[in-house]
C-alpha positions as CSV (number, residue, x, y, z in Angstrom):
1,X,0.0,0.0,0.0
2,X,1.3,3.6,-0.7
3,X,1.6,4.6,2.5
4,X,3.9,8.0,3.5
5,X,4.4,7.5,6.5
6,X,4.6,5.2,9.3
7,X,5.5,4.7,12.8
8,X,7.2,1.8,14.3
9,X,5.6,0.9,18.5
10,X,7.8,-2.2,20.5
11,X,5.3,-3.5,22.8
12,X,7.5,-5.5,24.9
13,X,6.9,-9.6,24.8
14,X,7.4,-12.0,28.1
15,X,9.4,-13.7,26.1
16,X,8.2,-16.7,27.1
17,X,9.1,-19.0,23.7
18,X,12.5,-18.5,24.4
19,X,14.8,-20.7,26.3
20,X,15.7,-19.3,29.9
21,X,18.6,-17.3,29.4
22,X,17.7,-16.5,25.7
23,X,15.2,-13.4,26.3
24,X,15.2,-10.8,23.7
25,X,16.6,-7.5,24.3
26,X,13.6,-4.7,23.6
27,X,16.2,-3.1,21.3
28,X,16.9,-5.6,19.5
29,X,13.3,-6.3,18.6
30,X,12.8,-3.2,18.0
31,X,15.7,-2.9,15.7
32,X,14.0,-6.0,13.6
33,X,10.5,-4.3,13.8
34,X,12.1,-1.0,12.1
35,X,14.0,-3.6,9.5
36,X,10.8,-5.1,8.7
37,X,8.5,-1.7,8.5
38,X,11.3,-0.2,6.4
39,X,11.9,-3.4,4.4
40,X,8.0,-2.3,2.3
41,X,9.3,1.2,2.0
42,X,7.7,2.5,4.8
43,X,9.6,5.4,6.3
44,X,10.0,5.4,10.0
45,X,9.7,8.7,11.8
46,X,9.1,7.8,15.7
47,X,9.8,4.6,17.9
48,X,9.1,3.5,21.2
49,X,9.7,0.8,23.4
50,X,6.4,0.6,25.5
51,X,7.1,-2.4,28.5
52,X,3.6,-4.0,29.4
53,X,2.8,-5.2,33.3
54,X,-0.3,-6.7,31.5
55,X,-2.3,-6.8,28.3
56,X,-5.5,-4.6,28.5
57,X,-8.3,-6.3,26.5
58,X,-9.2,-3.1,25.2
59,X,-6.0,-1.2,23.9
60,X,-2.8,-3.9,24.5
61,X,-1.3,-0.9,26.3
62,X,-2.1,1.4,29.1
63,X,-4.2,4.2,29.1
64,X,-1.3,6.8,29.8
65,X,1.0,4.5,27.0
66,X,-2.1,5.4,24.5
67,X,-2.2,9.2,24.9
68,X,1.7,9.5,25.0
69,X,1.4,7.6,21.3
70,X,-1.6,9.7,19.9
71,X,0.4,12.8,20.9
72,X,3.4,11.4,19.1
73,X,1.0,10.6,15.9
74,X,-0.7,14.1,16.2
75,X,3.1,16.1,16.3
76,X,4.6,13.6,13.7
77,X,1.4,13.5,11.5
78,X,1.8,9.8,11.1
79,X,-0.3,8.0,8.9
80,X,0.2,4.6,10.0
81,X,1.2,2.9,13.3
82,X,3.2,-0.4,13.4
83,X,2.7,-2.6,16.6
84,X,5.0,-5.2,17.0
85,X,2.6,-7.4,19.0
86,X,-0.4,-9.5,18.3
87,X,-3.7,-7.7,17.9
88,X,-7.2,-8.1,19.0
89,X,-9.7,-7.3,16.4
90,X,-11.3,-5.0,19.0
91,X,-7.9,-3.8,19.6
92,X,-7.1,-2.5,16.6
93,X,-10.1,-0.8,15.7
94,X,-9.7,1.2,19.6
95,X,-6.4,2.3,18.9
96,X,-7.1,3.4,15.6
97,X,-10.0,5.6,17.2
98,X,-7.6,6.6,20.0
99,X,-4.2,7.8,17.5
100,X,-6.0,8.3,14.6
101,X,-4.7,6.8,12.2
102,X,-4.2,3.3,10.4
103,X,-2.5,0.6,13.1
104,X,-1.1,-2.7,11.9
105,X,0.4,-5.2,14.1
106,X,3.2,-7.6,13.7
107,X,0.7,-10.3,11.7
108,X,-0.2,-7.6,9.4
109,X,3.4,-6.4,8.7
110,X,4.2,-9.7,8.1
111,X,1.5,-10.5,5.8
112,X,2.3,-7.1,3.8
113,X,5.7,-8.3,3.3
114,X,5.5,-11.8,2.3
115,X,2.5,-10.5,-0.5
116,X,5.2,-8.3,-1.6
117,X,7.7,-10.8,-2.2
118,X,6.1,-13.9,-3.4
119,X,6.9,-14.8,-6.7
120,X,5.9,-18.7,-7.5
121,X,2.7,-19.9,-7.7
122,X,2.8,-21.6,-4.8
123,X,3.4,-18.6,-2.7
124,X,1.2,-16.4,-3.9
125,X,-1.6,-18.5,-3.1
126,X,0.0,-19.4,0.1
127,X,0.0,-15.8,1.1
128,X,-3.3,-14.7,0.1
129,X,-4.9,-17.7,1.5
130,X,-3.2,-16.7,4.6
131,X,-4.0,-13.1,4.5
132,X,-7.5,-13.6,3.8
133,X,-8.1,-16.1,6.5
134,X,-6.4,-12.9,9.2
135,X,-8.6,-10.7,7.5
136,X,-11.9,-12.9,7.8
137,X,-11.6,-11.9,12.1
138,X,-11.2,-8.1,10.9
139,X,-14.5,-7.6,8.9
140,X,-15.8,-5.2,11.9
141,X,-13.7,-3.1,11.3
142,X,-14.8,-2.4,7.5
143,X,-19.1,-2.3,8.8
144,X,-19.2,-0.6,12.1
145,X,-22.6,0.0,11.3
146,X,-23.9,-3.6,11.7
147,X,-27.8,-3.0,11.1
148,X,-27.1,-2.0,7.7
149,X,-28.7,-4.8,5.4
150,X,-29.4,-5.7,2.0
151,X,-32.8,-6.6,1.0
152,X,-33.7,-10.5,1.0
153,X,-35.6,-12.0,-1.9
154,X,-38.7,-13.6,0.6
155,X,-37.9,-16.5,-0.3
156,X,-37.4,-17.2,3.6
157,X,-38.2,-14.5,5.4
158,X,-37.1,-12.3,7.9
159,X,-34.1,-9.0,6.8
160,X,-31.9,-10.2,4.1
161,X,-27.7,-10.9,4.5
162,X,-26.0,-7.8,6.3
163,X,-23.0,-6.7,4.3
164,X,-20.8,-7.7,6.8
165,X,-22.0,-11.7,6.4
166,X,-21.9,-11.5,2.7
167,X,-18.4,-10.3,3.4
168,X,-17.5,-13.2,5.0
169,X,-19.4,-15.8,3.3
170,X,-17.7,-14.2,-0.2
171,X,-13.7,-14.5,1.6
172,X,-15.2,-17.9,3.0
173,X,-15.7,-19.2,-0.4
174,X,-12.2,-17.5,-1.7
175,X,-10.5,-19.4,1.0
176,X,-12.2,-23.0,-0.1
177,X,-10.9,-22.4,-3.7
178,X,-7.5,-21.2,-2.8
179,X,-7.1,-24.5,-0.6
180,X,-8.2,-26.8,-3.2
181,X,-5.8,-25.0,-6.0
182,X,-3.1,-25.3,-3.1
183,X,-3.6,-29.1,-3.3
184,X,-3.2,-29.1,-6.4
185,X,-0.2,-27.6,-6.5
186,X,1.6,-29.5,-3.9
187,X,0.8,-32.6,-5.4
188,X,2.2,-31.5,-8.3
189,X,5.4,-30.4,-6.7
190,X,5.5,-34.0,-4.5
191,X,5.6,-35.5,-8.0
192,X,8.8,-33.1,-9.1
193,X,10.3,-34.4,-5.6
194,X,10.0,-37.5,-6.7
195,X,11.4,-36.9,-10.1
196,X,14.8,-35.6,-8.5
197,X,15.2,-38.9,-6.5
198,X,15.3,-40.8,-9.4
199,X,18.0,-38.4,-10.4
200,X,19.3,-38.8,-6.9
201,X,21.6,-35.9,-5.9
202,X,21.9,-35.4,-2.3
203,X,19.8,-32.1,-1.8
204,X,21.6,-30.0,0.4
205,X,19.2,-27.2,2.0
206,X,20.3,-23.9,3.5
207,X,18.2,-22.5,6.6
208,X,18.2,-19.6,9.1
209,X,16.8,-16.8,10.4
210,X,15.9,-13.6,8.1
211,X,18.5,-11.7,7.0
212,X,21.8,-14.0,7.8
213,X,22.8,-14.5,4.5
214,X,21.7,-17.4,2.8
215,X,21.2,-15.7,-0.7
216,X,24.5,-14.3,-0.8
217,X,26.0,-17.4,0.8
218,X,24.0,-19.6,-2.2
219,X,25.2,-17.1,-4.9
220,X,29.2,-17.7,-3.8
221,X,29.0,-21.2,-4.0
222,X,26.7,-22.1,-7.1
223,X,27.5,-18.6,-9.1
224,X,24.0,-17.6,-9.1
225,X,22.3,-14.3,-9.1
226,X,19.8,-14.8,-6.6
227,X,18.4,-11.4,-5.2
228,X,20.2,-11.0,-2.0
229,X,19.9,-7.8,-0.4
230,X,20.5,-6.4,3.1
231,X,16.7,-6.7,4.2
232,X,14.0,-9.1,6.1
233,X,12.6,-11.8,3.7
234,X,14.6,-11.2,0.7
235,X,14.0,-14.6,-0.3
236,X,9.9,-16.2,0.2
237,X,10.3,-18.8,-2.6
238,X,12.6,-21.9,-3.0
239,X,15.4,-21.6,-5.7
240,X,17.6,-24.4,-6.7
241,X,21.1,-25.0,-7.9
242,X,23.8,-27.3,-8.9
243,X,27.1,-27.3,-7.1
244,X,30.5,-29.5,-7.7
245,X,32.5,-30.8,-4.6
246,X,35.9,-31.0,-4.0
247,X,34.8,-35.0,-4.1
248,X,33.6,-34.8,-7.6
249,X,30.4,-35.4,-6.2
250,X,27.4,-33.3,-7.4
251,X,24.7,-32.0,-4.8
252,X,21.2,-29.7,-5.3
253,X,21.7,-26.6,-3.1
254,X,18.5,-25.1,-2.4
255,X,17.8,-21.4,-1.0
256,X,14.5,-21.2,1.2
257,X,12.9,-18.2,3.1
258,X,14.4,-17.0,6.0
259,X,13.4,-17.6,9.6
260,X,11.4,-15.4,12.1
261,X,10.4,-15.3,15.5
262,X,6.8,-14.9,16.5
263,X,5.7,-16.1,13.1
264,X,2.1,-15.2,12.7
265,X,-0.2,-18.3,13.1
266,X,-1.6,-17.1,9.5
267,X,1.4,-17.7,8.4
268,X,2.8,-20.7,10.0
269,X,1.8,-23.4,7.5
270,X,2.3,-21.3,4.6
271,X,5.9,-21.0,5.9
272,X,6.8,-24.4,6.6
273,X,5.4,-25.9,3.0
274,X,8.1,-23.3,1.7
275,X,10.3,-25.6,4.1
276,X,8.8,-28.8,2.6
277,X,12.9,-29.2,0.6
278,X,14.6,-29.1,4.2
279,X,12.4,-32.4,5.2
280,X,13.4,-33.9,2.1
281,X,17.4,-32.5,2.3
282,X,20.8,-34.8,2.7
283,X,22.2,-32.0,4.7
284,X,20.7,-28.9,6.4
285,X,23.3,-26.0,6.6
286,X,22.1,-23.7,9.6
287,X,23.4,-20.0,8.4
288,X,23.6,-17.9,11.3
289,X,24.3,-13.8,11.1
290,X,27.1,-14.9,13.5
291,X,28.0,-10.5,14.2
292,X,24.7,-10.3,14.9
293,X,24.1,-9.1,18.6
294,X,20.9,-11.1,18.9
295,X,22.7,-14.5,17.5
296,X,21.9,-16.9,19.9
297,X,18.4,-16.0,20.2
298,X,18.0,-16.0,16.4
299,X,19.6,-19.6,16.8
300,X,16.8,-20.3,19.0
301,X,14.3,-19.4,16.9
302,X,15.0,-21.9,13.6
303,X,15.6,-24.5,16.1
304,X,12.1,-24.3,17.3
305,X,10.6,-24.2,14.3
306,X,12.2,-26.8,12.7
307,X,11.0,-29.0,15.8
308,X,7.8,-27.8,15.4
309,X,8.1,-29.6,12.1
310,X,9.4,-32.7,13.6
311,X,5.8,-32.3,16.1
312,X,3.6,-32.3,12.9
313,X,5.2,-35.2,11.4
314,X,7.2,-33.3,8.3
315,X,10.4,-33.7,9.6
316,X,12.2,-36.4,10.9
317,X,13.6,-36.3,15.0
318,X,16.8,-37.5,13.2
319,X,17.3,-34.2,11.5
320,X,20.0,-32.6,13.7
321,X,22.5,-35.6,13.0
322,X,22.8,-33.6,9.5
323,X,23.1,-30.3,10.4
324,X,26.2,-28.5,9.6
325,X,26.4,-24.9,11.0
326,X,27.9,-22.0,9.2
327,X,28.8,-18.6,10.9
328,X,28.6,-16.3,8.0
329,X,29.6,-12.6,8.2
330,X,32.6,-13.7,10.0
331,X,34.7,-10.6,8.1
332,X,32.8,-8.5,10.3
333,X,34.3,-9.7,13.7
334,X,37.4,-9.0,15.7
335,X,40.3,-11.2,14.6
336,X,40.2,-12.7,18.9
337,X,36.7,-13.9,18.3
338,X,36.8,-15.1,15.4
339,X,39.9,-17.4,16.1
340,X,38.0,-18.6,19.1
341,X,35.0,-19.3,16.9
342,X,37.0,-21.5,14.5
343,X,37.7,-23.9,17.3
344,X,34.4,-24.8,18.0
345,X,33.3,-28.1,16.9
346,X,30.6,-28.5,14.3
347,X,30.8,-25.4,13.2
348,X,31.9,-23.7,9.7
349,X,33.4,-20.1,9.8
350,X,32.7,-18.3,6.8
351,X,31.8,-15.3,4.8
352,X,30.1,-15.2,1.9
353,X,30.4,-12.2,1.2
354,X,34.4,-12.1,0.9
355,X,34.3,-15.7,0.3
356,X,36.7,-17.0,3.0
357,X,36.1,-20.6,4.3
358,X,34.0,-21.4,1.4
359,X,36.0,-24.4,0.4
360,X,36.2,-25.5,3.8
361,X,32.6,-25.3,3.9
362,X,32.7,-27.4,0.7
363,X,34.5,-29.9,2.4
364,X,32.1,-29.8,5.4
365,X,29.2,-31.1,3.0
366,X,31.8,-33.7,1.4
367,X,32.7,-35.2,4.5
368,X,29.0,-35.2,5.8
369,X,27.5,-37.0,2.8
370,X,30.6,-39.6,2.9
371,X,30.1,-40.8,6.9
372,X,28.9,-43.6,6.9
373,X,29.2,-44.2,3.0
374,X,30.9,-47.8,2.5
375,X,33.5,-47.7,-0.7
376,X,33.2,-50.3,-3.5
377,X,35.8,-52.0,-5.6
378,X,34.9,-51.1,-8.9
379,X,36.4,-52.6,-12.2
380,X,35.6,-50.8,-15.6
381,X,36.5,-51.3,-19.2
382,X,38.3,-48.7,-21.4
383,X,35.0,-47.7,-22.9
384,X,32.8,-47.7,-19.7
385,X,33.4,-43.4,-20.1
386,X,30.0,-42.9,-19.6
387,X,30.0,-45.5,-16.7
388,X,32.9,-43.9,-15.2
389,X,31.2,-40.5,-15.4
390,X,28.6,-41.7,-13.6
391,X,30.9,-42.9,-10.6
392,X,32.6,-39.3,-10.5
393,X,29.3,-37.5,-10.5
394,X,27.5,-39.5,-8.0
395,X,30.0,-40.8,-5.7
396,X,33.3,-40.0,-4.0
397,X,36.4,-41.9,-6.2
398,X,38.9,-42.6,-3.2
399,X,41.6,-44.5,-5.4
400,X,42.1,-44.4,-9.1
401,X,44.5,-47.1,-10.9
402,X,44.2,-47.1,-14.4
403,X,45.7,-49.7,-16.4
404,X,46.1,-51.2,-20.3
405,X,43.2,-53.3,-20.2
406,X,41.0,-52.1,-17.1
407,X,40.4,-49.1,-14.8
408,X,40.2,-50.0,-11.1
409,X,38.2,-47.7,-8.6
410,X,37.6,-47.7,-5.0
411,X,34.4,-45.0,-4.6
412,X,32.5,-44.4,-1.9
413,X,28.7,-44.9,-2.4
414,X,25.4,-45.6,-0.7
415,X,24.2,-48.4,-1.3
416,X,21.1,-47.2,-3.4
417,X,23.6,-45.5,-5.4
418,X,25.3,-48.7,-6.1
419,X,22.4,-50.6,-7.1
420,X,21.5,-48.1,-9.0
421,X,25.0,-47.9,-10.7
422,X,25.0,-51.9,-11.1
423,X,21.4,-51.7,-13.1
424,X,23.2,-48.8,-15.2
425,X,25.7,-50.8,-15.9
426,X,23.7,-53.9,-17.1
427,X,21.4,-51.9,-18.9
428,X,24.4,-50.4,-21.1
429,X,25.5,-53.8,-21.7
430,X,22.2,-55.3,-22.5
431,X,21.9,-52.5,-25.3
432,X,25.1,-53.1,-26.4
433,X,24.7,-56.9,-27.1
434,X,21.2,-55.7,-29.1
435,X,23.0,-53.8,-31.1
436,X,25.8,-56.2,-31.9
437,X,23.2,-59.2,-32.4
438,X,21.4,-56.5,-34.5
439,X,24.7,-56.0,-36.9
C-alpha cells in the first residue's frame, strides 16, 4: 500500500518462547521491527519501546502509553502505526479511534511483506490464503454499522444478508478455492520431488533466520544471481542449484525463506510448506548472522521451528545428526573472536560475502555425505566413459588405478547408489549386445 508514513511501536513480549537465558533485548526487537517496517518502503519517523505489566483487552497498552502515542502521531502527523505485538480485532479498531490513524500489528506487517515478495505460484496463493483467512476476524472493522442490510428475496423471510456476512461468506468461499488450488499444487510439486530422487543428488538445504545471508552465501557457492539484499525476507520462494565438490560429487543446493520469531499463526503453514525441501534434504546448513548481537536468540528461533516440524510429522527427529552450521559474516568480527569461533566443533566459519572458508565449507558437506558411505571396488573397461562418469558424479572416487586393459576404482557410495550404478551398468550392456546381435 502507498503509504507515506509510518511509525514503528515495540510493545514489549514476556518472552516466554524462548529458552531461559535467551530473552530478547527490547532493542533488539525493535531494531528487527524497524527492519521489517522499512523493508515495504515505509519510512519510519518515531519509535518507542512501551514495557507491558499486563495486556489490556481493550487497547494492548495502558491508558497513559495510549495518549503518550496519539500525541506522538498528532506532532509527527503519522499515517500509520506499526505494533509489534499481536492484535485483538477490538484492539485495533480502539487504537485506531484513539491515534487516529491506520494501526497494523506484527501479523499484518508480516502478511504485507510476504504479499510483496512472493513470486511462484505456490506462494502467492500461500500468502493470500493466509491473508485472507487474518482478515476474515477483521471484517468489523470495515461495517461498524452492523444493522445496515441488504434486502432478501422472501424467499425465507425475515431482513436479508448484512454486508458484513456476505463479506465473509464471499472470503469464505475464496478461502475453499484457494485450498483446493493449493492441493493441487503441492501434489504437483510431490511429484517433481520425486522426479529428483530418481536423479538422486543429495539435496543440500540452506536455513536460518531472516536476514543471515543465505542468498548471498548460495550465490558464492553455485554462481547464481539470486536477489540478496540487506533486508528481512529477501528470499519467500525456494530456488535451486547445482554445485560440484571437492569429491567430484554433485549436490542440489537449495535457498529457502528466512526464519522469524513470533511467526504469525496465518502464516505458520504457509511457511513451513516453503520448508517442505529441508524435510526432504541430505544436509541442512544452519546459516547464522554470527556478528549479529541477537545471535543466539535468532539460533533459537529456527531451532524451534524446525522442531515444530518434527511435532507435525514433516520432519524427521533425526534431523540434527545432518546439520552442519555455518557462521557467515565472519569478516565483520574481531580477529580474537573469530579465532576462538573457528575452534568450535561443528561449526563452519565463513563469509560469503568475501568468500573465506567457502572451500572449507565445501569440504564440510563432502565429509558429511561420505560418513557412513561404505566404498566399492569397482572394475571398468576402457569404454565404460559414460560409466565412469557416472561414478565421479554420483560418488566419492577414493583411489584411481588405471591400467592397459582395465580401470580400477575404489568409490565411496550408498548403497542405493550402487544398485543403482550396477542396473546402469547392465542396462548399457544389454543395449550393447542388441545392437551387436542386430549387426
Amino acid at each position: 500500500m502507498p503509504w507515506e508514513r509510518s511509525d514503528s511501536v515495540r510493545a514489549a513480549a514476556d518472552g516466554s518462547d524462548l529458552p531461559p537465558g535467551l530473552l530478547r533485548p527490547a532493542e533488539a526487537r525493535l531494531e528487527e521491527a524497524v527492519s521489517l517496517t522499512r523493508s515495504i518502503g515505509l519510512s519510519v519517523i518515531w519509535t518507542g519501546v512501551l514495557p507491558l505489566r499486563g495486556r489490556r483487552p481493550a487497547t494492548l497498552l495502558g491508558a497513559g502509553q495510549v495518549e503518550n502515542v496519539a500525541n506522538a502521531v498528532r506532532l509527527n502527523r503519522v499515517a500509520v502505526a506499526v505494533v509489534d505485538s499481536q492484535l485483538s480485532p477490538v484492539q485495533q479498531r480502539n487504537l485506531e479511534k484513539a491515534w487516529g490513524c491506520k494501526v497494523i500489528d506484527r501479523t499484518g506487517l508480516i502478511l504485507e511483506i510476504f504479499g510483496a515478495r512472493a513470486r511462484t505460484r505456490e506462494g502467492a496463493l500461500q500468502v493470500e490464503l493466509a491473508h485472507l483467512e487474518y482478515q476474515r476476524t477483521r471484517l468489523v472493522r470495515s461495517w461498524t454499522h452492523l444493522e445496515r442490510q441488504r434486502g432478501g428475496f422472501g424467499f425465507l423471510g425475515g431482513p436479508g444478508e448484512s454486508q458484513i456476512e456476505i463479506d465473509r461468506r464471499l472470503i469464505g468461499d475464496r478461502i475453499a478455492k484457494l485450498r483446493r488450488e493449493l492441493e493441487e499444487v503441492r501434489r504437483t510439486r510431490g511429484l517433481h520431488r520425486g522426479a529428483r530422487r530418481r536423479v538422486p543428488y543429495p539435496v543440500v538445504a540452506l536455513v536460518g533466520y531472516t536476514n543471515a545471508g543465505k542468498s548471498t552465501l548460495f550465490n558464492a557457492l553455485t554462481g547464481a544471481s539470486v536477489l540478496a539484499k540487506d533486508q528481512l525476507f529477501a528470499t519467500l520462494d525456494p530456488t535451486m542449484r547445482a554445485l560440484k565438490l571437492p569429491s567430484g560429487r554433485t549436490v542440489i543446493l537449495s535457498d529457502t525463506v528466512g526464519f522469524i520469531s513470533d511467526l504469525p499463526h496465518e502464516l505458520v503453514a504457509a511457511f513451513r510448506a516453503t520448508l517442505e525441501e529441508v524435510a526432504e534434504a541430505d544436509i541442512i546448513l544452519h546459516v547464522r548472522d554470527v556478528a549479529h548481537p541477537d545471535s543466539a536468540a535468532q539460533r533459537a528461533d529456527v531451532l524451534g521451528v524446525l522442531d515444530g516440524m518434527v511435532k507435525d510429522g514433516a520432519l524427521d527427529p533425526a534431523w540434527q545428526d545432518r546439520v552442519i552450521e555455518v557462521l557467515n559474516k565472519s569478516d565483520l568480527l574481531a580477529e580474537e573472536a573469530r579465532v576462538a569461533l573457528e575452534a568450535k566443533p561443528g561449526t563452519v566459519l565463513v563469509s560469503a560475502l568475501t568468500g573465506a572458508g567457502l572451500g572449507a565449507l565445501k569440504a564440510a558437506i563432502d565429509a558429511c555425505l561420505s560418513a557412513g558411505l561404505g566404498v566399492h571396488r569397482i572394475t571398468l573397461g576402457p569404454a565404460e566413459g559414460a560409466a565412469l562418469a557416472w561414478l565421479y558424479a554420483h560418488g566419492e572416487v577414493v583411489d584411481r588405478r588405471d591400467a592397459a586393459e582395465a580401470i580400477h576404482l575404489a568409490v565411496r557410495l550408498s548403497d542405493e547408489d550402487r544398485a543403482r550404478f550396477e542396473n546402469r551398468r547392465a542396462q548399457a550392456a544389454k543395449e550393447a549386445g542388441g545392437l551387436v546381435s542386430k549387426a
